[in-house]
PyMOL Python script that loads the backbone (N, CA, C, O; Angstrom):
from pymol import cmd

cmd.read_pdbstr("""\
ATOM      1  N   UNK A   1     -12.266 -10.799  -2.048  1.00  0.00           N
ATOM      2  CA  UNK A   1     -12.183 -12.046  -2.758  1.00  0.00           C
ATOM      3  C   UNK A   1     -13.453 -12.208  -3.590  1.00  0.00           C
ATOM      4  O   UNK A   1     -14.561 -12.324  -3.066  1.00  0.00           O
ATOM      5  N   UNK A   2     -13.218 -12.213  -5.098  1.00  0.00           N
ATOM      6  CA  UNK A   2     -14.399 -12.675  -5.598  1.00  0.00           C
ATOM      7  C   UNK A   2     -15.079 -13.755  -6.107  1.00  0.00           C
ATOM      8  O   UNK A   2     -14.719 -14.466  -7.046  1.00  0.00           O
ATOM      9  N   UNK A   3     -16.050 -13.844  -5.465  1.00  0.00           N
ATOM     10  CA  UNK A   3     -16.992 -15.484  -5.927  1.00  0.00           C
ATOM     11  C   UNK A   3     -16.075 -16.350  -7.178  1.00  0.00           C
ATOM     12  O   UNK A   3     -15.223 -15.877  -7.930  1.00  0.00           O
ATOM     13  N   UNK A   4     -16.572 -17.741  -7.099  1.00  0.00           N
ATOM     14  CA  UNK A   4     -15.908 -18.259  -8.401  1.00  0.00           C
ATOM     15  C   UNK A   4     -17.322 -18.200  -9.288  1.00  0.00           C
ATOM     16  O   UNK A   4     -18.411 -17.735  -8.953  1.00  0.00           O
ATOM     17  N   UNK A   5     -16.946 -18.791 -10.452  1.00  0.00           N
ATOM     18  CA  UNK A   5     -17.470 -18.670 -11.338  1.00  0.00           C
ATOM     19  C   UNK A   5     -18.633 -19.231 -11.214  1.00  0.00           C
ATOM     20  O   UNK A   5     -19.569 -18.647 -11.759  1.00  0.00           O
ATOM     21  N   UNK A   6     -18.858 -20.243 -10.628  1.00  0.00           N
ATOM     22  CA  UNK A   6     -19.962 -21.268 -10.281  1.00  0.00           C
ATOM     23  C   UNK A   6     -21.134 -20.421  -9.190  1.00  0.00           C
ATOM     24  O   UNK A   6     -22.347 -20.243  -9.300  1.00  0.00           O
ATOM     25  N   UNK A   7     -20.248 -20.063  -8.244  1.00  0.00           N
ATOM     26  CA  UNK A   7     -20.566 -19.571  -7.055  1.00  0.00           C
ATOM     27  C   UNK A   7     -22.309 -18.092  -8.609  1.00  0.00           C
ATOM     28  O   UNK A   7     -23.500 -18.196  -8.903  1.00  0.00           O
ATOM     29  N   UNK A   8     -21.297 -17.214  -8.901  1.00  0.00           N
ATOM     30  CA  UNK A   8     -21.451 -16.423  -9.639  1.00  0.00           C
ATOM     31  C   UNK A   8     -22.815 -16.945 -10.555  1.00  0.00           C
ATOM     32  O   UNK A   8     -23.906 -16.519 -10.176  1.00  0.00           O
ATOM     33  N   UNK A   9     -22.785 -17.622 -11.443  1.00  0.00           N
ATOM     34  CA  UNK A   9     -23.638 -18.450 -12.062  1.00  0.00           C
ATOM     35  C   UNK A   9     -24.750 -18.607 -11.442  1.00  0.00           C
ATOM     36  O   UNK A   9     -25.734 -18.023 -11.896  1.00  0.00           O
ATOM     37  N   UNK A  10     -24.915 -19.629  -9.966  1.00  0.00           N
ATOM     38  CA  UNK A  10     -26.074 -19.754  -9.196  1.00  0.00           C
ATOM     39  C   UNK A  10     -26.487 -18.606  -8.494  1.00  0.00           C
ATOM     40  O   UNK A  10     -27.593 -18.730  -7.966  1.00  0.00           O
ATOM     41  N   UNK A  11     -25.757 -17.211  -8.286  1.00  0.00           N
ATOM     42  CA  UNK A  11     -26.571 -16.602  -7.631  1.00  0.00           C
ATOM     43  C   UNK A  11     -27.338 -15.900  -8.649  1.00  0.00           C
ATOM     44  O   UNK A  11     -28.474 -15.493  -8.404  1.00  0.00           O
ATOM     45  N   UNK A  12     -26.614 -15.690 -10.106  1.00  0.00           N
ATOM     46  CA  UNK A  12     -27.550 -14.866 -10.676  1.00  0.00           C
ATOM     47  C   UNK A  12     -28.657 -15.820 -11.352  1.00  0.00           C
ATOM     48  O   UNK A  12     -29.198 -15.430 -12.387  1.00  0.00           O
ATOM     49  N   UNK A  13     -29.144 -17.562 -10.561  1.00  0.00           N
ATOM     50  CA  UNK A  13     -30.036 -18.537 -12.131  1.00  0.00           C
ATOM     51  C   UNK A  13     -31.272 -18.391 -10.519  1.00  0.00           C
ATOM     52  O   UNK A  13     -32.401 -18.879 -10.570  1.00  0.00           O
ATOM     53  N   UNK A  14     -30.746 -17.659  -9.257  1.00  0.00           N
ATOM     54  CA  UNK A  14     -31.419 -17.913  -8.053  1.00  0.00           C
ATOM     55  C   UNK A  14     -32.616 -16.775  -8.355  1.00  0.00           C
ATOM     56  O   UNK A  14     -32.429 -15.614  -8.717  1.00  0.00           O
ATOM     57  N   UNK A  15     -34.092 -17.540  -8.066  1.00  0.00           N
ATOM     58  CA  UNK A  15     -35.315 -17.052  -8.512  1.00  0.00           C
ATOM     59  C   UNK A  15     -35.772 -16.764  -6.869  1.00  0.00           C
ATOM     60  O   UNK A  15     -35.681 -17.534  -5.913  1.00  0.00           O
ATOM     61  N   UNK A  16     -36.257 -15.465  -6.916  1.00  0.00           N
ATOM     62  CA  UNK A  16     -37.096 -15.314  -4.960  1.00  0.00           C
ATOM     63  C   UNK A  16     -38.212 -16.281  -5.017  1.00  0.00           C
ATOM     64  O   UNK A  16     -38.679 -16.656  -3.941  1.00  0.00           O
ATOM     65  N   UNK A  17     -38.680 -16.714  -6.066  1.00  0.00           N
ATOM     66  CA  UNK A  17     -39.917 -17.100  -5.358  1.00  0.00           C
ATOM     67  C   UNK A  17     -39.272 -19.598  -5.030  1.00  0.00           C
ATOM     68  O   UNK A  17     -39.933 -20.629  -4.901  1.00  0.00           O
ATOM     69  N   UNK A  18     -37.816 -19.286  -5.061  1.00  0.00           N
ATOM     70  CA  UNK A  18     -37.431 -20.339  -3.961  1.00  0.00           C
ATOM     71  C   UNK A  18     -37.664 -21.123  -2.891  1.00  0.00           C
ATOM     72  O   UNK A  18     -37.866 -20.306  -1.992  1.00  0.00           O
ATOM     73  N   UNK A  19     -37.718 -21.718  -2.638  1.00  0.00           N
ATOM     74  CA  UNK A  19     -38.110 -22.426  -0.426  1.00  0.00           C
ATOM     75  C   UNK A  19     -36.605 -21.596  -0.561  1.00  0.00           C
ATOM     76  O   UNK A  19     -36.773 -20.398  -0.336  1.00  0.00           O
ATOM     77  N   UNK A  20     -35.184 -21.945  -0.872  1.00  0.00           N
ATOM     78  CA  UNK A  20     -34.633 -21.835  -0.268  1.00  0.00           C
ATOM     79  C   UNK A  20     -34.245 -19.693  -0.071  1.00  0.00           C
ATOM     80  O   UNK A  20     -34.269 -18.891  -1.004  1.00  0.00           O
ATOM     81  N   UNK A  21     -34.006 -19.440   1.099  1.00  0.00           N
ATOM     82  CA  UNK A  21     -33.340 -18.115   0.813  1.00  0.00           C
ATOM     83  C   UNK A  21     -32.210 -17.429   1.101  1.00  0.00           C
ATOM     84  O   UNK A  21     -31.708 -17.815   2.157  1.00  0.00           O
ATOM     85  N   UNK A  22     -31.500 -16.381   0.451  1.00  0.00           N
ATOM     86  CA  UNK A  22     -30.734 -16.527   0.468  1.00  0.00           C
ATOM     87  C   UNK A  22     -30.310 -15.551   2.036  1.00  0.00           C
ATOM     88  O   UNK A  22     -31.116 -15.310   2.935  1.00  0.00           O
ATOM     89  N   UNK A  23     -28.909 -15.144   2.005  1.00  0.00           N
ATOM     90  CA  UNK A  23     -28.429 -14.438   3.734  1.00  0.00           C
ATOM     91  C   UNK A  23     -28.231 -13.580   3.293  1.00  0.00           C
ATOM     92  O   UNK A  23     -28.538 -13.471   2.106  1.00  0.00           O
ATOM     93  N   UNK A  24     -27.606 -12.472   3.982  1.00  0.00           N
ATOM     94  CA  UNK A  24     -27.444 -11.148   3.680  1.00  0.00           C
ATOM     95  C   UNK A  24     -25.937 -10.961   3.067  1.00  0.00           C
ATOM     96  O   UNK A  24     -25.437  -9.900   2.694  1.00  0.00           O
ATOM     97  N   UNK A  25     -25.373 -12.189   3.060  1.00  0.00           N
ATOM     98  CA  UNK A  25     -24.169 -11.979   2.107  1.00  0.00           C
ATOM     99  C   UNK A  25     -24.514 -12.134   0.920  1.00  0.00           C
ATOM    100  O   UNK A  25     -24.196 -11.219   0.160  1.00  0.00           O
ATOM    101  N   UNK A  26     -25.224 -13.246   0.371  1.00  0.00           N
ATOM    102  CA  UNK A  26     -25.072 -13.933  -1.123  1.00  0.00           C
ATOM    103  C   UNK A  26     -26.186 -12.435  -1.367  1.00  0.00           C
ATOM    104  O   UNK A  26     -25.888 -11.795  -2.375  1.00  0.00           O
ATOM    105  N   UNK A  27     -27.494 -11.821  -0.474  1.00  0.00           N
ATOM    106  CA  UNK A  27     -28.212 -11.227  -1.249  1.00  0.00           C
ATOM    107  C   UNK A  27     -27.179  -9.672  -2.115  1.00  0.00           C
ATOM    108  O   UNK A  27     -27.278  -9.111  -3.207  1.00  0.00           O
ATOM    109  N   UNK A  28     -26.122  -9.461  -0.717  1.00  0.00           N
ATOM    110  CA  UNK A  28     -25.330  -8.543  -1.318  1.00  0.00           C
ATOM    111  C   UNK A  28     -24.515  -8.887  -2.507  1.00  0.00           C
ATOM    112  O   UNK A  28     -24.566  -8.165  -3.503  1.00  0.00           O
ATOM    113  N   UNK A  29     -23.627 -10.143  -2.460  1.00  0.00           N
ATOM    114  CA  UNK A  29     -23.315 -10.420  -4.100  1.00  0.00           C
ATOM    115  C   UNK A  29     -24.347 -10.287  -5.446  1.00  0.00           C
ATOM    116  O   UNK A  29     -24.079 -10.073  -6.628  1.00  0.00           O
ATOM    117  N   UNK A  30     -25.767 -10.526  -4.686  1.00  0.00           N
ATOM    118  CA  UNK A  30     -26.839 -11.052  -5.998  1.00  0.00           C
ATOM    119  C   UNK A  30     -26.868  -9.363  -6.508  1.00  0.00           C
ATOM    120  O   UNK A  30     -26.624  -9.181  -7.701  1.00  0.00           O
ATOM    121  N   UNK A  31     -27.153  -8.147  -5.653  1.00  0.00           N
ATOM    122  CA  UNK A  31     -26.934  -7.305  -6.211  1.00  0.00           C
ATOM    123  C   UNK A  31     -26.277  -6.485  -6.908  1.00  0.00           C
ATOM    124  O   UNK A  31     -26.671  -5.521  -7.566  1.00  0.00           O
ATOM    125  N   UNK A  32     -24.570  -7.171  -6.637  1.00  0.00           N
ATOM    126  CA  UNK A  32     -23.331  -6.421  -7.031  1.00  0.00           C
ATOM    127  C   UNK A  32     -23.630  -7.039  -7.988  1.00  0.00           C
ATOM    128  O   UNK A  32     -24.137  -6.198  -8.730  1.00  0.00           O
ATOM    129  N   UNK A  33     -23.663  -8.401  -8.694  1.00  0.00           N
ATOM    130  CA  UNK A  33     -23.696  -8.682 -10.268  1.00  0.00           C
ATOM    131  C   UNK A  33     -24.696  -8.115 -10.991  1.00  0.00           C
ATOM    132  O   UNK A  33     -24.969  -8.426 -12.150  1.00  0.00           O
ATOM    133  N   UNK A  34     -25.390  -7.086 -10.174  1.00  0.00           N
ATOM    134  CA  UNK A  34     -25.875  -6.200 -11.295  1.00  0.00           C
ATOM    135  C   UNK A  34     -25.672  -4.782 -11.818  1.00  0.00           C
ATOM    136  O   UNK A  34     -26.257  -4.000 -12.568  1.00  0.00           O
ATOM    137  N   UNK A  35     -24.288  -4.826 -10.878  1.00  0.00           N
ATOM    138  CA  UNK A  35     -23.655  -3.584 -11.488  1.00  0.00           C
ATOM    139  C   UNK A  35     -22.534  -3.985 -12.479  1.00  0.00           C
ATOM    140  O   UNK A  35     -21.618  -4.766 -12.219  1.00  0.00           O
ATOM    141  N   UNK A  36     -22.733  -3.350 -13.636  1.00  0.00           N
ATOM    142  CA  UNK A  36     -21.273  -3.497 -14.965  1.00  0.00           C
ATOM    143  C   UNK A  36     -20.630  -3.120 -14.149  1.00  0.00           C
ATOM    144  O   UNK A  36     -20.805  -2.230 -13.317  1.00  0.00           O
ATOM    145  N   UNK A  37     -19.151  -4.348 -14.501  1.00  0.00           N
ATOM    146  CA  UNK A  37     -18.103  -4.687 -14.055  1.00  0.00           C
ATOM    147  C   UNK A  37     -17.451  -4.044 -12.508  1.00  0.00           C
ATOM    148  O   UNK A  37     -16.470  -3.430 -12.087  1.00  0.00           O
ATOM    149  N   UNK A  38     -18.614  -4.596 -12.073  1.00  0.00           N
ATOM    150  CA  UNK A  38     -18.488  -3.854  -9.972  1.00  0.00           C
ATOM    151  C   UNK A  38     -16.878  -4.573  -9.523  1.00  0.00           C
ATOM    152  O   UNK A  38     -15.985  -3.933  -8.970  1.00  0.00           O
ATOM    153  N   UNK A  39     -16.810  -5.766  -9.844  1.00  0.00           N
ATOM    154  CA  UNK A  39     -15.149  -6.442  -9.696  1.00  0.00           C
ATOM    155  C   UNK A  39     -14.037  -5.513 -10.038  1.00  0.00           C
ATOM    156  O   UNK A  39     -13.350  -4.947  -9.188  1.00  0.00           O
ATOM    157  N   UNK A  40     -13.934  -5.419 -10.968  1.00  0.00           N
ATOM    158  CA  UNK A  40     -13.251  -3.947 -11.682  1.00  0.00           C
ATOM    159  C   UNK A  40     -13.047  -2.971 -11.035  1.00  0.00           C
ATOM    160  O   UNK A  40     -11.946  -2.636 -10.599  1.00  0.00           O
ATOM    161  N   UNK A  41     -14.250  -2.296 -10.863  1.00  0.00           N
ATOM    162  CA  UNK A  41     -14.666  -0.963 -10.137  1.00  0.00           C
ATOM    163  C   UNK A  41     -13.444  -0.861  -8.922  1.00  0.00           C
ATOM    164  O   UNK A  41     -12.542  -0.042  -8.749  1.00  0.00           O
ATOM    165  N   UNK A  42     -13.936  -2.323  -8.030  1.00  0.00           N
ATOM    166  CA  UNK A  42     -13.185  -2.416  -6.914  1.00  0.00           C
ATOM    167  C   UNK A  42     -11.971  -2.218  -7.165  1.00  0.00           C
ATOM    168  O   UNK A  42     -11.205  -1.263  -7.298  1.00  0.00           O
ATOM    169  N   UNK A  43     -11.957  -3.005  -7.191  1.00  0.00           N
ATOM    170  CA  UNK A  43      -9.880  -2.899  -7.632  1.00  0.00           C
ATOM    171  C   UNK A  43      -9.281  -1.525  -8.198  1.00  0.00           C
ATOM    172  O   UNK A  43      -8.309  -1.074  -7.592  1.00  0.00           O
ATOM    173  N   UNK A  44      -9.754  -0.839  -9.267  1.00  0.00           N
ATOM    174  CA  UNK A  44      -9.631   0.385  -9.537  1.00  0.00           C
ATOM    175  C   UNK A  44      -9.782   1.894  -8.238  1.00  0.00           C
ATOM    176  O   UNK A  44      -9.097   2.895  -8.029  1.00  0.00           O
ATOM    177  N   UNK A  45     -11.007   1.342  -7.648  1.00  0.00           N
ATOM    178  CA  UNK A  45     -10.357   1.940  -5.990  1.00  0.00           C
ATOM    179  C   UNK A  45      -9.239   1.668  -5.511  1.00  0.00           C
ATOM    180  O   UNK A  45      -8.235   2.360  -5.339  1.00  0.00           O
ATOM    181  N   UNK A  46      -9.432   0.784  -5.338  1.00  0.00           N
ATOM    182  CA  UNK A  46      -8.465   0.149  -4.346  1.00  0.00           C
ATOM    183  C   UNK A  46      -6.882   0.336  -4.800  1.00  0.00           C
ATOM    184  O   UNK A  46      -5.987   0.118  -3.983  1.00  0.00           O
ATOM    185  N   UNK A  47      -6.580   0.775  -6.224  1.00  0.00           N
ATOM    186  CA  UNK A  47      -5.835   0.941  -6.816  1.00  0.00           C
ATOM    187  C   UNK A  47      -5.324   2.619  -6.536  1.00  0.00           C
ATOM    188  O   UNK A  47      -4.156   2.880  -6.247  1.00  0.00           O
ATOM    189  N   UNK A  48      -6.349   3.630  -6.668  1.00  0.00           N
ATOM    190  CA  UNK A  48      -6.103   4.147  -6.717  1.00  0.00           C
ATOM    191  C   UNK A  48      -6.049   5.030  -5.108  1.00  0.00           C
ATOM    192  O   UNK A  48      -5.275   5.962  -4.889  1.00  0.00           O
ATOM    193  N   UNK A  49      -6.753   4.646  -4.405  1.00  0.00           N
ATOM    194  CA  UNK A  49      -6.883   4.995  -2.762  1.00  0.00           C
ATOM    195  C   UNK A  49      -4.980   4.096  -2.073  1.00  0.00           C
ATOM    196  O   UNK A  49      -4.558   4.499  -0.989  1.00  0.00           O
ATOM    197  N   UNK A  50      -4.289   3.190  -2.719  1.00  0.00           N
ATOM    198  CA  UNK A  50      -3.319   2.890  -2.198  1.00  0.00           C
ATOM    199  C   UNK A  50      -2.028   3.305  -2.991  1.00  0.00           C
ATOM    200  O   UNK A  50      -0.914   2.929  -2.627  1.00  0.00           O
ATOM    201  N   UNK A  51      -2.250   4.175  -4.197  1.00  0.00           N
ATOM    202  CA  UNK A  51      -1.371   5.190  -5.476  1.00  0.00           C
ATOM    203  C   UNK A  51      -0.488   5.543  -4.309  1.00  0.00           C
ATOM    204  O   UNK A  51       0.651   5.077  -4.295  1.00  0.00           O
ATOM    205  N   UNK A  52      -0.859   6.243  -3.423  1.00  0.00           N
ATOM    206  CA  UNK A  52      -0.161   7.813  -2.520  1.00  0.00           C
ATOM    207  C   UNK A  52       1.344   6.518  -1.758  1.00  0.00           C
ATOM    208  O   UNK A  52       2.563   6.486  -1.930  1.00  0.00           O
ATOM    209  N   UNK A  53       0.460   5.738  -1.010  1.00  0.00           N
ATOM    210  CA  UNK A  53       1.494   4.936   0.011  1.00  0.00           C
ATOM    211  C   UNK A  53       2.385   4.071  -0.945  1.00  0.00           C
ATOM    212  O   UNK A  53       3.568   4.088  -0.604  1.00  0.00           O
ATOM    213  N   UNK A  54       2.101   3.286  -2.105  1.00  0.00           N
ATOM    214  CA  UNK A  54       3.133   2.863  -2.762  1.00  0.00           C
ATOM    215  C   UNK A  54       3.997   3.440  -3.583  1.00  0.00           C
ATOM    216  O   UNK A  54       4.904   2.698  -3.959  1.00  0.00           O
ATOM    217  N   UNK A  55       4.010   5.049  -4.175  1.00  0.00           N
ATOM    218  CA  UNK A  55       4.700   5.796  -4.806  1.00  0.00           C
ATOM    219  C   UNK A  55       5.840   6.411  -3.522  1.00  0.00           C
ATOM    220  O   UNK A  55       7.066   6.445  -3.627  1.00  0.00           O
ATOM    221  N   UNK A  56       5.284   6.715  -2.719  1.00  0.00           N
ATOM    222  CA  UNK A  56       6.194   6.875  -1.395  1.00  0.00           C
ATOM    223  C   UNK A  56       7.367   5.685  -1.038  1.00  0.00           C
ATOM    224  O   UNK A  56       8.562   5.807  -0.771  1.00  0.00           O
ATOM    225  N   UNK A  57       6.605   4.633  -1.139  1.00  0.00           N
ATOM    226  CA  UNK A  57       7.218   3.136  -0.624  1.00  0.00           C
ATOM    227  C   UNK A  57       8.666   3.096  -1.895  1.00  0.00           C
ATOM    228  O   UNK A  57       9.877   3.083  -1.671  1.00  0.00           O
ATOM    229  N   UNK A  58       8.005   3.085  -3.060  1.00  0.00           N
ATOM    230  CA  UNK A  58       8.747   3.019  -4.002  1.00  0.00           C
ATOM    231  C   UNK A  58       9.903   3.981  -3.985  1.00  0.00           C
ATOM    232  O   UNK A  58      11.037   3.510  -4.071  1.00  0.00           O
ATOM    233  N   UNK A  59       9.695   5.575  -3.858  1.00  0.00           N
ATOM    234  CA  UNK A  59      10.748   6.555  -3.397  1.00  0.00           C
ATOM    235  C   UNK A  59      11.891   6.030  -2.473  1.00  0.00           C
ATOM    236  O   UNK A  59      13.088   5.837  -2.685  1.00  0.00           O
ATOM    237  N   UNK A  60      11.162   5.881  -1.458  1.00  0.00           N
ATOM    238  CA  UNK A  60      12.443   5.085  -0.371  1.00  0.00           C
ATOM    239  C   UNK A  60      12.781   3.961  -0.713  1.00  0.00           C
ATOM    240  O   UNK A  60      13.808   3.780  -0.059  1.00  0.00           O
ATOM    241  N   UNK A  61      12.610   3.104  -1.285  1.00  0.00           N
ATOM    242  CA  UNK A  61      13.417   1.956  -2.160  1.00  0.00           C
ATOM    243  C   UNK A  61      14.355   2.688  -3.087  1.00  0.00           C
ATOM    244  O   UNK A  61      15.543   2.404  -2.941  1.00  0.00           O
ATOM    245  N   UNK A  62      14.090   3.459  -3.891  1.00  0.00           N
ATOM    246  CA  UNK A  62      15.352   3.845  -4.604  1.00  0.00           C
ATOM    247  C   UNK A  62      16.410   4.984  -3.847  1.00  0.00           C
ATOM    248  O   UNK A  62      17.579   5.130  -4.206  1.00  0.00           O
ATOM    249  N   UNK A  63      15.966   5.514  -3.081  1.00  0.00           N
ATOM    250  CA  UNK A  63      17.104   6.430  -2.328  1.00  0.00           C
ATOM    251  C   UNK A  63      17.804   5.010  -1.607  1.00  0.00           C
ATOM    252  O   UNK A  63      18.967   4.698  -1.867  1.00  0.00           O
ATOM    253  N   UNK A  64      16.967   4.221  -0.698  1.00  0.00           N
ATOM    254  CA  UNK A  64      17.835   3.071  -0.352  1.00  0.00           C
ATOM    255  C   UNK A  64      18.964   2.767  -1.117  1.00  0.00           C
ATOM    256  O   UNK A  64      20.076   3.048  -0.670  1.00  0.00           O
ATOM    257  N   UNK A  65      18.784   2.016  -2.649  1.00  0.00           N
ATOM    258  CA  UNK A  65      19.307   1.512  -3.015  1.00  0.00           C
ATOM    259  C   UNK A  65      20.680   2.851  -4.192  1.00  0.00           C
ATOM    260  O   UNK A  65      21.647   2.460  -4.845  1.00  0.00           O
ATOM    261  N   UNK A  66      20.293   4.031  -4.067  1.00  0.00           N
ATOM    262  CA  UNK A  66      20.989   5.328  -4.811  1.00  0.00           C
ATOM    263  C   UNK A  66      22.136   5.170  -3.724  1.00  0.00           C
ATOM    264  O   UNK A  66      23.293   4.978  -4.099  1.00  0.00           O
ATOM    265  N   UNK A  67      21.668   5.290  -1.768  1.00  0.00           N
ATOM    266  CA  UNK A  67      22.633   5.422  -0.672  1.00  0.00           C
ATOM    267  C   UNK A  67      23.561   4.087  -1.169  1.00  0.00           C
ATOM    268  O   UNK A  67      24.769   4.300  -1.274  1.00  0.00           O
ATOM    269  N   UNK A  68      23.078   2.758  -1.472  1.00  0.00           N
ATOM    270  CA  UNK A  68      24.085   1.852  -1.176  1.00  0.00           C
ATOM    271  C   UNK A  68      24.944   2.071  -2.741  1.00  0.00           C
ATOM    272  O   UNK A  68      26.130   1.862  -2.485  1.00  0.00           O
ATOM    273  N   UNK A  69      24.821   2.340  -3.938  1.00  0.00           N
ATOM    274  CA  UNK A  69      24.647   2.582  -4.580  1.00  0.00           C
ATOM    275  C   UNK A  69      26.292   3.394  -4.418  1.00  0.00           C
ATOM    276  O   UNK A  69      27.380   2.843  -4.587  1.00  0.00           O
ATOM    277  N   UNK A  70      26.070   4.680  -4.086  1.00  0.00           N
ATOM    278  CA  UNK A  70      27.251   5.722  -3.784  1.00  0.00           C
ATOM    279  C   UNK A  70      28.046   5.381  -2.826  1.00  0.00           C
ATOM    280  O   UNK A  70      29.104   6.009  -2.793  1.00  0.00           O
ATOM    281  N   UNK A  71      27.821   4.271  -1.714  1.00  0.00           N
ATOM    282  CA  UNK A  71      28.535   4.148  -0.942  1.00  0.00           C
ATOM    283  C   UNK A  71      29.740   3.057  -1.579  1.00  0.00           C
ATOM    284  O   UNK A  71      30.945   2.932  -1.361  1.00  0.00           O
ATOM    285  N   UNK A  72      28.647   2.262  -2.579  1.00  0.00           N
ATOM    286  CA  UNK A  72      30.037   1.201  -3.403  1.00  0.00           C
ATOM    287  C   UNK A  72      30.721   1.688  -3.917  1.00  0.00           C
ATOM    288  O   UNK A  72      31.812   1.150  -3.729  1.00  0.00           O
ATOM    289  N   UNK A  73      30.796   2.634  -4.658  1.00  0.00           N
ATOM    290  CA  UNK A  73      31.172   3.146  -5.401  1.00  0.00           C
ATOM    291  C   UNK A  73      32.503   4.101  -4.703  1.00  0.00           C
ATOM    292  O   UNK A  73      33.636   4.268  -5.156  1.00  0.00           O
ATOM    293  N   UNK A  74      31.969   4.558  -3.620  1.00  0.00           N
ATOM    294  CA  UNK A  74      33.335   4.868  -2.907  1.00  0.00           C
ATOM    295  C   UNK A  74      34.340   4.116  -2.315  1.00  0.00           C
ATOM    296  O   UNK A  74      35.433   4.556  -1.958  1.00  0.00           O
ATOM    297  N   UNK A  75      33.740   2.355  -2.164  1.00  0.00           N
ATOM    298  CA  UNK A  75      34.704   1.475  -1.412  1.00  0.00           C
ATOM    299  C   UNK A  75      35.473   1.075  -2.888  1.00  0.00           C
ATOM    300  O   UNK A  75      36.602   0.591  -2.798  1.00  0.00           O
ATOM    301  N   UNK A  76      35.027   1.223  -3.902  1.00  0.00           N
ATOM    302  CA  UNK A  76      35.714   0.493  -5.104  1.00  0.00           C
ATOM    303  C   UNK A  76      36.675   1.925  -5.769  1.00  0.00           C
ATOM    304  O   UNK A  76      37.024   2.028  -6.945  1.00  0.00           O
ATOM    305  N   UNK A  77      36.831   2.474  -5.166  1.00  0.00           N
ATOM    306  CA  UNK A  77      38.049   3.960  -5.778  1.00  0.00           C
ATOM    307  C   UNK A  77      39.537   3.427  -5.786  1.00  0.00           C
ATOM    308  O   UNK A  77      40.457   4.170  -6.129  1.00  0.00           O
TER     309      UNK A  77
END
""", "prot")
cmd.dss("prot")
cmd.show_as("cartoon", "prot")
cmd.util.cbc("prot")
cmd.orient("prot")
């Protein structure tokens, strides 16, 4: 889930030399917004590490629907 926009905004206007500091989550966001388009990045993994199981998924959806498919086709002769 990524930060909103606001969220986004204050971590990158957040100066160390603060009272307040930040946790080891926001410091890990403060660093990801300094990688070009790290949001992206993700998803493009994530896209492509889950390619294999939904091209499979998708296969057996259409033989599913090829089986019901031929089977109408024989009740309607």
């Amino acid at each position: 889930m990524a930060p909103t926009k606001k969220e986004e905004r204050r971590l990158k206007e957040y100066k160390n030399d603060s009272p307040f500091k930040l946790g080891p989550a926001e410091r890990f966001l403060k660093a990801v917004f300094d990688i070009p388009f790290a949001f992206k990045r993700v998803d493009t993994m994530l896209y492509v590490a889950n390619f294999g199981s939904e091209v499979e998924y998708l296969k057996s959806s259409f033989d599913t629907l090829e089986a019901q498919a031929l089977v109408s086709a024989v009740k309607f002769k």
